[in-house]
C-alpha positions, -999 to 999 in steps of 0.1 A, spaced: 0 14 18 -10 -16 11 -37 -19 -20 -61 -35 -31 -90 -14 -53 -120 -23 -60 -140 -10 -92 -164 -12 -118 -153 -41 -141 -161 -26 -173 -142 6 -163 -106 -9 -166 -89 -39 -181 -80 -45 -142 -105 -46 -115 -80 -50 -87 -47 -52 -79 -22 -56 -45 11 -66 -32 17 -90 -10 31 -81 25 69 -80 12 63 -69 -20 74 -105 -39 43 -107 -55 14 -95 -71 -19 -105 -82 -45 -87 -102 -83 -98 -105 -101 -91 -142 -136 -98 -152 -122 -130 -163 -105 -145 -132 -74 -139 -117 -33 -141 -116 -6 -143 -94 32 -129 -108 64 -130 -92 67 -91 -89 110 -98 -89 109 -118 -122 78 -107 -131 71 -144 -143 29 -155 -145 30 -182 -114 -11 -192 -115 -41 -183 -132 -81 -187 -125 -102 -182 -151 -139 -184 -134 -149 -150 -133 -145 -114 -120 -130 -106 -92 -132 -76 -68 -104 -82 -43 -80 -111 -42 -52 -112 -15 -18 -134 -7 -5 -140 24 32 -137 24 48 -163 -6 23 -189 7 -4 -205 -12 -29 -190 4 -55 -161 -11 -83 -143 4 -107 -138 -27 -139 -121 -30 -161 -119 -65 -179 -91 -81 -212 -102 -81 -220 -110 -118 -226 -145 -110 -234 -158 -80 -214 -177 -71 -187 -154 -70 -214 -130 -46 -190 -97 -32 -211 -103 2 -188 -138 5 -154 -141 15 -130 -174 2 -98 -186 15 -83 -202 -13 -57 -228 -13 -43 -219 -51 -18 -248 -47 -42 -273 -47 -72 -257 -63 -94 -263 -30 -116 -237 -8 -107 -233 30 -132 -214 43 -162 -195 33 -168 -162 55 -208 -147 44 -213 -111 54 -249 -91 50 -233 -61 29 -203 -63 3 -168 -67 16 -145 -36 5 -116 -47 17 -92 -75 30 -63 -74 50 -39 -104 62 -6 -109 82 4 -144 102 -15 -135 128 -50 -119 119 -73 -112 95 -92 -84 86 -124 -78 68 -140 -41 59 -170 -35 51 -186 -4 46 -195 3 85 -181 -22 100 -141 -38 108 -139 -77 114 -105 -89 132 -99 -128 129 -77 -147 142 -58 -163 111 -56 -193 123 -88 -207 140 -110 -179 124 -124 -167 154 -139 -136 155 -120 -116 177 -127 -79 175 -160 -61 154 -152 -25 153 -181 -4 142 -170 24 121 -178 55 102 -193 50 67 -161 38 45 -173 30 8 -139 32 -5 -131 1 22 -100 28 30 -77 10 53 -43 3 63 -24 -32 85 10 -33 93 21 -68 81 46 -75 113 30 -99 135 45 -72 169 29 -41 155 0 -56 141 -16 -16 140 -50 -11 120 -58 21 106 -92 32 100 -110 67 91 -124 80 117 -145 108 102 -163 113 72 -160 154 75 -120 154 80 -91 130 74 -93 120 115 -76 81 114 -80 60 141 -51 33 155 -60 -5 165 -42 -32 182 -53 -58 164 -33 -83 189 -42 -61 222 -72 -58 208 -78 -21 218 -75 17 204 -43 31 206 -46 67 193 -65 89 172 -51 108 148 -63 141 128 -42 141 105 -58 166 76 -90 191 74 -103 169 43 -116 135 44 -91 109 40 -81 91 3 -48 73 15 -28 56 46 -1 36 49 23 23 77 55 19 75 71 -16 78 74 -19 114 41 -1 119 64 29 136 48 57 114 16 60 96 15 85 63 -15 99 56 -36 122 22 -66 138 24 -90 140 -6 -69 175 -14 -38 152 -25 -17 181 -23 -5 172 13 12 142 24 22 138 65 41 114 82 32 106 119 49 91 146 22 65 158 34 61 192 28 97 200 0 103 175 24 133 168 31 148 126 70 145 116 68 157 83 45 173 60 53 167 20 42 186 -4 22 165 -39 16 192 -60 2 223 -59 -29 213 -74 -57 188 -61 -52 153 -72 -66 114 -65 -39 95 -43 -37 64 -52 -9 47 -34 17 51 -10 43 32 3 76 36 28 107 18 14 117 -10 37 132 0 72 140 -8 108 136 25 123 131 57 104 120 50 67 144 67 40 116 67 14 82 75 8 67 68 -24 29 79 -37 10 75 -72 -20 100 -80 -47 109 -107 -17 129 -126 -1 99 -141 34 112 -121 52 92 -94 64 113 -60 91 102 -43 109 122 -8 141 107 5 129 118 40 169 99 55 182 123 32 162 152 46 171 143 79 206 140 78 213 173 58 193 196 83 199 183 119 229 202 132 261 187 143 274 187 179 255 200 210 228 216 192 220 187 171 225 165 201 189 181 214 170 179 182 144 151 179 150 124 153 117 134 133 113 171 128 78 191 131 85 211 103 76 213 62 97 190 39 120 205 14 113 199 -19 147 195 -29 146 159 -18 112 157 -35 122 137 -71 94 135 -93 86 111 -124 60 124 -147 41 95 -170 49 69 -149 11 55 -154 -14 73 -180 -33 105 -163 -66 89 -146 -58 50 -139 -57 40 -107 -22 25 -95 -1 10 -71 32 18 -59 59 -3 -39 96 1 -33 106 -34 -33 145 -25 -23 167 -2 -14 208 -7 -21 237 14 -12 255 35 -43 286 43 -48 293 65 -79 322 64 -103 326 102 -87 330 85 -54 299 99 -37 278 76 -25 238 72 -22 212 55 -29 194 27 -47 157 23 -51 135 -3 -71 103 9 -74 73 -12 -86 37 -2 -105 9 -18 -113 -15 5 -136 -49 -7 -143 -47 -5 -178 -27 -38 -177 7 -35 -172 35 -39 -145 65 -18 -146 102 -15 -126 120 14 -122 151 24 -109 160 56 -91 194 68 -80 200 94 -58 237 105 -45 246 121 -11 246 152 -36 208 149 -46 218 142 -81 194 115 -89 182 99 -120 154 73 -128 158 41 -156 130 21 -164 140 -16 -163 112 -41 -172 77 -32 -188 49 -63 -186 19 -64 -199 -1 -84 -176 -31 -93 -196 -11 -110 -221 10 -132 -200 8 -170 -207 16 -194 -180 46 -220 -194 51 -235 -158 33 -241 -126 39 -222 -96 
């Protein structure tokens, strides 16, 4: 799921935070200005110090940033939308909208604005108007975008009384599906790389699904916790067809993960029998491949959660497995990598690598 949250500036040393669409980098937006860290080295690349920010957004590992300000000055208005050229310190393009902007997305191809009832699609390039979707109130600016350029899927709520999500072509510029995907109102959705599977939470958080877009169709259901609790992220490892990973962050301070390859692989059937099951399974997820790391943010800040990579393993015991690098951004100003290994045996273990305080971080070169 690509994030980028927007809150009260006074509530959190952060304001916002997202990925860009690989997961290379990062930028965070502070009552102060903004930054932009190379999430791999975890170097400070640029900084703007002119004021709070609500939302600031990188295409790719290019210069460019869709910015929008928090509105305590005014030049910096949250109804105003500025692509930024951080390379050379020069404005683009200024977009003015009549309510605040919630949410931005971008890929090569399009753009997307959200505000609170309405869906703008842009063509990146000439920043035409393509598309105005009206929608059903959405004050969190919830939303998902597949960053492939052949996908190109939108995902909006559809519903304020249940977590119904609704499917876009933003390139064929028409619906595709609608999916209802929980009885609660929505709080999270993300699409997979390719834009082959959506995973959606309700309010609940205790519930995570996994649907096959193309046939608006569940494939797994994953169990949180047994308790309610505030999703905050989620994120599919990397993948060409089915996704080995799902990751999520919550209210609880704990990060999920469900090696759903893993899953797979252990309960299809061999031969003829397995030959006539379906790839994804209709069925509840077994929590043995459900790995769990508790205080990996502190209880109650919001976060964001991407695996950046997934390796092959090969233990000294000669099993093999997995790999994943894992990355989170808390709000209360700091960046952290972990590593998680899991073997063919569902032996696993996690290893924090690098810890960054983000507030702190002094620019020594330019980007």
């Amino acid at each position: 799921m690509k994030s980028s949250s927007v809150g009260s500036p006074s509530s959190s040393p952060i304001i916002c935070a997202s990925f860009n669409q690989d997961n290379s980098f990062f930028s965070v937006g502070t009552k102060d200005g903004f930054k932009i860290f190379d999430a791999r080295s975890g170097r400070l690349c640029y900084e703007r110090a002119v004021g709070a920010f609500n939302i600031v957004e990188m295409l790719f590992s290019t210069n460019l940033l869709a910015i929008v300000g928090a509105g305590e000055q005014p030049s910096l208005s949250p109804r105003r939308l500025c692509l930024f050229n951080f390379l050379t310190g020069s404005t683009l393009r200024e977009l003015n909208y009549l309510t605040s902007v919630l949410a931005v997305r971008l890929n090569k191809k399009r753009l997307i604005v959200i505000l609170q009832d309405k869906a703008y699609i842009y063509d990146l390039n000439s920043l035409a108007v393509l598309e105005t979707i009206d929608t059903v109130p959405n004050n969190k600016g919830l939303c998902a975008f597949c960053p492939g350029s052949e996908g190109c899927y939108l995902a909006l709520p559809a519903s304020t009384s249940k977590g119904s999500v609704l499917i876009y072509n933003t390139v064929e510029l028409q619906s595709v599906c609608q999916i209802d995907a929980h009885r609660s109102p929505l709080a999270g959705i993300t699409f997979s790389s390719t834009g082959t599977y959506l995973a959606t939470a309700s309010e609940q958080g205790t519930i995570i699904r996994v649907h096959l877009v193309s046939q608006a169709t569940e494939s797994y259901s994953v169990r949180r916790g047994t308790y309610p609790s505030t999703i905050y992220s989620l994120s599919f490892g990397p993948c060409l067809e089915f996704p080995e990973f799902l990751v999520a962050t919550s209210s609880s301070g704990s990060l999920h993960t469900f090696s759903l390859g893993q899953a797979i692989k252990q309960r299809k059937p061999s031969g003829v029998i397995g030959s006539l099951i379906p790839d994804t399974l209709s069925d509840s997820f077994d929590q043995t491949f459900h790995h769990i790391l508790h205080n990996a943010a502190p209880t109650g800040v919001k976060s964001h959660v991407r695996i950046y990579n997934v390796d092959s393993l090969t233990c000294t015991s000669g099993a093999s497995g997995f790999r994943a690098s894992i990355f989170i951004i808390s709000h209360n100003g700091y960046f952290r990598e972990y590593t998680l290994k899991i073997t063919e045996l569902n032996e696993f273990s996690w290893s924090l690598e690098r810890e960054i305080n983000l507030l702190d971080n002094i620019l020594n070169e330019p980007f």
